[in-house]
Wavefront OBJ file of the C-alpha trace (Angstrom):
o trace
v 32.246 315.398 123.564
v 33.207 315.602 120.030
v 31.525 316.376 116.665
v 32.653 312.472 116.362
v 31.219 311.436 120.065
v 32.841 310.763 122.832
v 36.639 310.751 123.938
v 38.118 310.338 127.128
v 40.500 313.361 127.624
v 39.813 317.320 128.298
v 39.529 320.282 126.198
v 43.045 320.750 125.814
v 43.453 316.798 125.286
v 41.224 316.267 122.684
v 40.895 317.582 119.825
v 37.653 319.293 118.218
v 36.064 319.042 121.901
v 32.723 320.541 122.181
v 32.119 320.264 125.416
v 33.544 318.348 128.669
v 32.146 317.157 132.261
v 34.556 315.792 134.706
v 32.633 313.869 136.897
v 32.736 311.898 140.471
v 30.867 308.811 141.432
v 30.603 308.101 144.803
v 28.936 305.237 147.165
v 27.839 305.128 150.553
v 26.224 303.006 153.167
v 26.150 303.092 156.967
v 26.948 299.897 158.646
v 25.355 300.176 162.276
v 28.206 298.268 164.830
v 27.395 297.224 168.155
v 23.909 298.582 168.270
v 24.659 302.596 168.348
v 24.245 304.882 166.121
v 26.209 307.571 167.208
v 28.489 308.580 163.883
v 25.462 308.180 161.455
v 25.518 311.854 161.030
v 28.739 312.159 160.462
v 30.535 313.541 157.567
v 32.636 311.324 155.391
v 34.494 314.694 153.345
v 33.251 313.770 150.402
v 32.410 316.611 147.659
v 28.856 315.532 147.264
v 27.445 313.638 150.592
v 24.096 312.692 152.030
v 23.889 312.381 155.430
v 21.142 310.475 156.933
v 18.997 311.762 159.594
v 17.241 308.765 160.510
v 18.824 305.803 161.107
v 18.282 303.492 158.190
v 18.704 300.708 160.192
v 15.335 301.618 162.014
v 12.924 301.613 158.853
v 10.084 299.401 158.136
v 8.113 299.131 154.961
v 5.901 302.553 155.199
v 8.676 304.355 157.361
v 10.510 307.894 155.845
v 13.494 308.673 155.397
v 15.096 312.530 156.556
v 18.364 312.881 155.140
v 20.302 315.893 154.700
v 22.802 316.529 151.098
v 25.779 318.204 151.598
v 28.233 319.511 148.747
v 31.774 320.873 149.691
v 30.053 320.196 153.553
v 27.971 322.662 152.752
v 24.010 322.530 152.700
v 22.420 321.759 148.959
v 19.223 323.458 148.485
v 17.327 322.702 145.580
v 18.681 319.236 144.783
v 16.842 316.572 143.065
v 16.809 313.353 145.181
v 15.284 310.640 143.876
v 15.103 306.820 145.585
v 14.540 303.089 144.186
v 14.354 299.867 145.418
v 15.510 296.630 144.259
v 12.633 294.896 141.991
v 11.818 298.308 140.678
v 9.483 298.557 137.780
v 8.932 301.851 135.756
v 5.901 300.701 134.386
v 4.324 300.278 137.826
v 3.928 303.929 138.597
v 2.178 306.822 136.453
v 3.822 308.014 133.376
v 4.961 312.069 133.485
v 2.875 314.335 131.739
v 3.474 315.134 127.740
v 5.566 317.901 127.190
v 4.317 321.016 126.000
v 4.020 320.785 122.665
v 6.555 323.754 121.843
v 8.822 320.999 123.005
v 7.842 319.120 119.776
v 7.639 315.595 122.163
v 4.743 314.227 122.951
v 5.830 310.800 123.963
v 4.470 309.457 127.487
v 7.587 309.776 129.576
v 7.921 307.134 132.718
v 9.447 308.128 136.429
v 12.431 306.332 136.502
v 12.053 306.568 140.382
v 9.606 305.600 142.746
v 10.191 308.040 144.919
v 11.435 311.847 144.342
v 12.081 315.433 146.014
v 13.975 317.790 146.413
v 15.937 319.595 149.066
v 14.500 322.287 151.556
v 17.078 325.413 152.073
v 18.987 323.133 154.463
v 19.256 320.488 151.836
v 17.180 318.208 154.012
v 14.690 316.291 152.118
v 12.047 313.029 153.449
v 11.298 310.481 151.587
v 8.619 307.966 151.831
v 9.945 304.417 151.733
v 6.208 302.091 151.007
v 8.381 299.055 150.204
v 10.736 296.504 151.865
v 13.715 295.228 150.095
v 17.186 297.262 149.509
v 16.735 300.937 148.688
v 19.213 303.646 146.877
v 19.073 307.052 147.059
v 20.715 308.913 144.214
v 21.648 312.559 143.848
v 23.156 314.284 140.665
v 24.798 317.938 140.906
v 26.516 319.839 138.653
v 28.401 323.329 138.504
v 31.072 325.068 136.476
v 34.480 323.382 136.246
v 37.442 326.201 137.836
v 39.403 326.515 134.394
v 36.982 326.295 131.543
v 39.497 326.417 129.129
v 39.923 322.759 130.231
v 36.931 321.383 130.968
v 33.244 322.854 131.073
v 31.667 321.687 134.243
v 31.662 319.102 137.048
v 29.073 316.611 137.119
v 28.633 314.802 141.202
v 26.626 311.744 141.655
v 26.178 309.950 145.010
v 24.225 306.792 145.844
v 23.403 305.879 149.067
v 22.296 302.416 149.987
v 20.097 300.130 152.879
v 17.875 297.934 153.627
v 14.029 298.434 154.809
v 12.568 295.183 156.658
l 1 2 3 4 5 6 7 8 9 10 11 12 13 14 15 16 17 18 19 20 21 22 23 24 25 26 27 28 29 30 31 32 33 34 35 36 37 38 39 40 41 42 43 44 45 46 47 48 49 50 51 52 53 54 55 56 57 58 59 60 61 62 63 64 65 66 67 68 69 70 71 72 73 74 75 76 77 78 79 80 81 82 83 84 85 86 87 88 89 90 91 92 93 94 95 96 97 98 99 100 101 102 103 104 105 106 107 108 109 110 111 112 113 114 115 116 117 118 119 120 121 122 123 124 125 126 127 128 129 130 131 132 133 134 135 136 137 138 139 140 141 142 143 144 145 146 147 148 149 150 151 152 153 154 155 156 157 158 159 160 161 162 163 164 165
């Protein structure tokens, strides 16, 4: 980020940067072959991961979901995991409380998510899954970049898709 915006490029790339976030996207799914489950907990090596618990392939409308978030294949306490579906209206579900009015924003904010939790100290987490239809779980972490002479921090996001019936 620059006084002017944004530019692709690092601290020492750009000029007049303010601030930078390198960031990973990364997908995931779990395909279920020949009816066993046996690798569904298995770890894939990617920096941010979640892992489900329960197989997906097992849900129904109504049915959780345990999964556990991993970062460096370590447990994430304290994440923020949220979950939509496909068909997925904000306007559907109860807006967020104002903000305090030292916040100077009193605008009715709307959950982007129908569902949302966090992690327990073993970065497990259940969510409640009320609808059918394809799902995505989502998870956003951040944390300082190694050299911040180059870049300020690392920004993770993982989504993790399946279908309910």
């Amino acid at each position: 980020m620059t006084p002017d915006g944004r530019k692709w490029g690092n601290k020492k790339a750009v000029e007049n940067a303010v601030k930078c976030t390198n960031f990973h996207l990364q997908a995931k799914t779990v395909l279920i072959a020949g009816g066993s489950d046996k690798n569904l907990g298995g770890v894939t090596g990617q920096p941010l991961e979640i892992i489900p618990i329960t197989d997906p392939s097992k849900i129904k409308a109504g049915d959780g979901l345990a999964v556990q978030v991993l970062f460096n294949e370590k447990p994430l306490a304290d994440a923020t995991v949220r979950a939509t579906y496909a068909g997925f209206n904000a306007e559907d579900i109860a807006p967020h409380k104002p903000a305090p009015p030292e916040k100077k924003d009193t605008k009715k904010r709307h959950h982007h998510y129908p569902v949302e939790t966090s992690t327990d100290a073993q970065g497990k987490a259940a969510l409640q899954l009320k609808n059918a239809g394809y799902w995505m779980v989502t998870i956003s972490h951040r944390c300082p970049f190694a050299d911040l002479e180059t870049c300020d921090e690392y920004m993770h996001n993982v989504a993790f898709t399946f279908e309910v019936k």
